[in-house]
Backbone as ProteinMPNN parsed JSONL, in Angstrom:
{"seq_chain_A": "XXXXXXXXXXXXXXXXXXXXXXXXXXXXXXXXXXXXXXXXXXXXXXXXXXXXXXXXXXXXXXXXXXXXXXXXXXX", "coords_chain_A": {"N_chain_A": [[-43.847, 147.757, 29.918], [-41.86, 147.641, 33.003], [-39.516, 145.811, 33.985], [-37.362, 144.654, 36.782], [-33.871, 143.654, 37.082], [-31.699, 142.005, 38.703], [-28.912, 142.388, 39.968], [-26.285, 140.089, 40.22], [-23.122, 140.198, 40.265], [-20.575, 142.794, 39.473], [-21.656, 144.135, 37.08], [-23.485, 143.087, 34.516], [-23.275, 142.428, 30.508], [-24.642, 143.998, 27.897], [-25.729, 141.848, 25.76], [-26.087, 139.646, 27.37], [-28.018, 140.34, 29.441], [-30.303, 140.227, 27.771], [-30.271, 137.278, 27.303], [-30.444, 136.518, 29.979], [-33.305, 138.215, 30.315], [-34.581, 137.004, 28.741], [-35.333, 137.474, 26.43], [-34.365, 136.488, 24.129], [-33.306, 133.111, 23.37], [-30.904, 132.162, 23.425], [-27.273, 132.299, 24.114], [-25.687, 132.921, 22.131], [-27.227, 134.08, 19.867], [-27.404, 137.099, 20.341], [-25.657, 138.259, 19.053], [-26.922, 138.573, 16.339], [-29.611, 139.525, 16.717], [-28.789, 142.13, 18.17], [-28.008, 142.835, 15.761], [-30.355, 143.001, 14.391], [-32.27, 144.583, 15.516], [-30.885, 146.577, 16.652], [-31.174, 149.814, 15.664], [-33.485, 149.903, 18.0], [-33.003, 149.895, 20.384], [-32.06, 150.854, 23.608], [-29.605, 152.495, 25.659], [-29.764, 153.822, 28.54], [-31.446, 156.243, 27.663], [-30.072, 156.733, 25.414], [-29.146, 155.816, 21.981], [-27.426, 152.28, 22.012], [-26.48, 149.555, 20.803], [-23.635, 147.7, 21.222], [-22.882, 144.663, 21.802], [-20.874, 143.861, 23.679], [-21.539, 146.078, 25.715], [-21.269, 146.939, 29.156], [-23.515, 147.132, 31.872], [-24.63, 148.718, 34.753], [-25.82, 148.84, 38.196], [-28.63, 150.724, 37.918], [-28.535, 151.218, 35.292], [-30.562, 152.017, 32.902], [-32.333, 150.115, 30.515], [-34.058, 149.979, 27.291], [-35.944, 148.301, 24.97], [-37.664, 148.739, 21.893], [-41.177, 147.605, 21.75], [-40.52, 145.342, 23.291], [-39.806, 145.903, 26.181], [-38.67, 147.827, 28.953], [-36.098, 147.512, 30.762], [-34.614, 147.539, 34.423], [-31.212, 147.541, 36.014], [-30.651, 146.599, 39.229], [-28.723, 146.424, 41.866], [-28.013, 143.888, 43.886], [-28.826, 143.366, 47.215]], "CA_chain_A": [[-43.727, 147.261, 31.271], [-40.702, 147.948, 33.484], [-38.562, 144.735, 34.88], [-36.103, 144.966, 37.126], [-33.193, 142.575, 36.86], [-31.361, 142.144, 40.188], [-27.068, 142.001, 39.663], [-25.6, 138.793, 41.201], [-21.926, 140.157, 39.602], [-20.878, 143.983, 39.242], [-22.2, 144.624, 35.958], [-23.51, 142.358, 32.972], [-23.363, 142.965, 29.267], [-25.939, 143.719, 27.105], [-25.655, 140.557, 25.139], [-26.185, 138.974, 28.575], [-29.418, 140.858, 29.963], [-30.503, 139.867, 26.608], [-30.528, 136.28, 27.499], [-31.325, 136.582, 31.082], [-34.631, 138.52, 30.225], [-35.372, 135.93, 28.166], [-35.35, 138.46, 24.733], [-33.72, 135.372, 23.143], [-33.103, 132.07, 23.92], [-28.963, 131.532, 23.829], [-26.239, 133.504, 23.943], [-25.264, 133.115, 20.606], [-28.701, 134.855, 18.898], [-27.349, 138.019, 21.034], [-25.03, 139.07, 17.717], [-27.678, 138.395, 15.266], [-30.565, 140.559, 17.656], [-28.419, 143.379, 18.11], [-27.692, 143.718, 14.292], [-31.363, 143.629, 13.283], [-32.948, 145.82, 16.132], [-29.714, 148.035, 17.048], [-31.73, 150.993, 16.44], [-34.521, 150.018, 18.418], [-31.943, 149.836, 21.625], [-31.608, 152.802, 24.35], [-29.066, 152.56, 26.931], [-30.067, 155.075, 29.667], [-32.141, 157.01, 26.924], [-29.068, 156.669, 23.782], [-28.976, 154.346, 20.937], [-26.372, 151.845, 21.758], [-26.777, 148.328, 20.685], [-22.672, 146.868, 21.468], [-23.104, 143.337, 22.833], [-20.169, 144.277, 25.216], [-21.756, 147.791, 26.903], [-21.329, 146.913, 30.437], [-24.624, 147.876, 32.389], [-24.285, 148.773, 36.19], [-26.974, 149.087, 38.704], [-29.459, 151.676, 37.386], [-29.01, 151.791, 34.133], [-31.911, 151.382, 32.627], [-32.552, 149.63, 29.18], [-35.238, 149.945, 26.508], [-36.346, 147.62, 24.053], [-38.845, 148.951, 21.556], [-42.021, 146.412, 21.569], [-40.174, 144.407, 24.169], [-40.11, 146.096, 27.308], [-38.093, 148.25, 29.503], [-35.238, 147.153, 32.045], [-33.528, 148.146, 34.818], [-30.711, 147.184, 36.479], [-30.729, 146.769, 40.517], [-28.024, 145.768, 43.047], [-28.467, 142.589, 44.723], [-28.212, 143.473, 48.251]], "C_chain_A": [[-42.264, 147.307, 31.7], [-40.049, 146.653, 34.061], [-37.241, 145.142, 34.935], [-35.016, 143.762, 37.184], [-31.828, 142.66, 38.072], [-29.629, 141.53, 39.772], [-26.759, 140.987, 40.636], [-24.009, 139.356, 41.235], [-22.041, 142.22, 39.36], [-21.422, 144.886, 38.028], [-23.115, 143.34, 34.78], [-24.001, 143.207, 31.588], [-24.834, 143.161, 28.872], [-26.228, 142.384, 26.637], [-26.329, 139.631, 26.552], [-27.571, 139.153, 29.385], [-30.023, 140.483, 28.983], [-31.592, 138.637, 27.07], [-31.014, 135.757, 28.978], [-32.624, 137.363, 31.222], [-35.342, 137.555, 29.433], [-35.837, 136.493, 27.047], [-34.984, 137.196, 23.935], [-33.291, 134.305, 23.864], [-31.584, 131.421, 24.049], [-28.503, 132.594, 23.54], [-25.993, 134.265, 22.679], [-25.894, 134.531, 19.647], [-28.166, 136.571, 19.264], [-26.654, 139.045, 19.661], [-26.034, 139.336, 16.887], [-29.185, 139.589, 15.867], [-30.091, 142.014, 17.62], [-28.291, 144.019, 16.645], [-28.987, 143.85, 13.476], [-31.94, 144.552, 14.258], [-32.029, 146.577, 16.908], [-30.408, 149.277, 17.282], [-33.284, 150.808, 17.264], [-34.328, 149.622, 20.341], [-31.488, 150.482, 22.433], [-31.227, 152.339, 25.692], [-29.686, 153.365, 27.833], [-30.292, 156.744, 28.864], [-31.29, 157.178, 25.344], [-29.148, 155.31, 23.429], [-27.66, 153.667, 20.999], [-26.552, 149.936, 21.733], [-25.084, 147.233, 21.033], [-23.35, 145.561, 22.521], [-22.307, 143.455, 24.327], [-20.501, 145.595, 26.382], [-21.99, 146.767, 27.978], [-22.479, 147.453, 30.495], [-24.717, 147.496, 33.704], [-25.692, 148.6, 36.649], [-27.609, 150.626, 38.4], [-29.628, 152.304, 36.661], [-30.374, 151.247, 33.239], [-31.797, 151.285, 30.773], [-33.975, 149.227, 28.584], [-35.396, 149.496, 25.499], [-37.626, 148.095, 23.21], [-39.795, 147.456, 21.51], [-41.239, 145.07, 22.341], [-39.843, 144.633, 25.303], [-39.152, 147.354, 27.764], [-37.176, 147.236, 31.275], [-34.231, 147.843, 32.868], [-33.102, 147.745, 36.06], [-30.93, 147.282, 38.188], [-29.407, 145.688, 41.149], [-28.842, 144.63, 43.552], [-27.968, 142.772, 45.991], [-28.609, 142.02, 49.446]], "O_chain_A": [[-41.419, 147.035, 30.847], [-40.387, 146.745, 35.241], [-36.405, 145.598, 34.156], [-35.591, 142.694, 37.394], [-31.074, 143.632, 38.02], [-29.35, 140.402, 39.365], [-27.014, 141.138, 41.831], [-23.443, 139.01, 42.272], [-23.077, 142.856, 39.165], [-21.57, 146.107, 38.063], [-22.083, 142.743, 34.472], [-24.743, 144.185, 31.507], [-25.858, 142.668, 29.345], [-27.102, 141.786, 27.263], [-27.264, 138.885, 26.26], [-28.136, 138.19, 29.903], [-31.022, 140.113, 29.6], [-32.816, 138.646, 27.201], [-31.783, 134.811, 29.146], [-33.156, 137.212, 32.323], [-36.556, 137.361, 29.493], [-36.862, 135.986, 26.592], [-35.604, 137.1, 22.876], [-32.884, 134.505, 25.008], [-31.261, 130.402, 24.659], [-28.964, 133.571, 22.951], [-26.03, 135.435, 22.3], [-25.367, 135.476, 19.059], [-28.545, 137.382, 18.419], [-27.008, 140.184, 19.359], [-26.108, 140.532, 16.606], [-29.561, 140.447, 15.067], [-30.766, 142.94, 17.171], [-28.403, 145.206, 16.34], [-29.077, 144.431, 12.394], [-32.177, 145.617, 13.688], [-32.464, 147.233, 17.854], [-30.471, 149.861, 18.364], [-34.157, 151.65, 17.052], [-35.142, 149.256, 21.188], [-30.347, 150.879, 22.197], [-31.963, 151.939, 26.595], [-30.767, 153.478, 27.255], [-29.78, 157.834, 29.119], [-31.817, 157.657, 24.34], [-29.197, 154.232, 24.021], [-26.738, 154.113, 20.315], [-26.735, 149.272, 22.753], [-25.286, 146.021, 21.095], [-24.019, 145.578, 23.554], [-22.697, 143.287, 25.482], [-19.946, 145.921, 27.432], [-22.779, 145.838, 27.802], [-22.837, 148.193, 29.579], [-24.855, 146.317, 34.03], [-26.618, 148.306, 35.893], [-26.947, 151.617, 38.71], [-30.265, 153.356, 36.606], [-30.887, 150.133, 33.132], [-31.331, 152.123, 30.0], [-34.802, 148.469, 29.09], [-34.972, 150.263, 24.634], [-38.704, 147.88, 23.764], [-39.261, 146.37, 21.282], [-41.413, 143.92, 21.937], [-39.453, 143.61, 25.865], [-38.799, 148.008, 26.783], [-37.585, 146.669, 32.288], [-33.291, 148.515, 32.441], [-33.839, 147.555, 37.027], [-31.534, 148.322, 38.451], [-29.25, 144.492, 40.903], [-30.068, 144.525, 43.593], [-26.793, 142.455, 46.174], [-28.071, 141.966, 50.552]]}, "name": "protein", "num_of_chains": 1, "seq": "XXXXXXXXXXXXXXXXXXXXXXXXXXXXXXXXXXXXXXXXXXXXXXXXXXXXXXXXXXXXXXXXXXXXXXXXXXX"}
């Protein structure tokens, strides 16, 4: 299933969409998430699990067995 996640701010992290999709429940967990399903993590179709990747409007992010997201402007 595809959700879109609407930017208040010009970008947020991974680590951050994380916890605003509600993948995990605090910030914190965001280190510990990325280091067991890293490869199961596709920026705008590449494997990149950094907590810090910036993600603009329309990049889209894929979680195996946890969904697909993608970014949208807040106009």
């Amino acid at each position: 299933m595809e959700q879109e996640i609407y930017l208040t701010t010009p970008y947020v992290t991974l680590g951050q969409l994380l916890k605003i999709a509600d993948v995990i429940s605090s910030g914190g967990q965001a280190k510990w998430f990325l280091s067991e399903y890293g490869e199961d993590i596709f920026v705008n179709g590449e494997n990149d699990f950094r907590r810090g990747r910036k993600l603009y409007p329309n990049d889209q992010v894929e979680i195996k067995n946890v969904g697909r997201f993608v970014m949208k402007a807040q106009s």
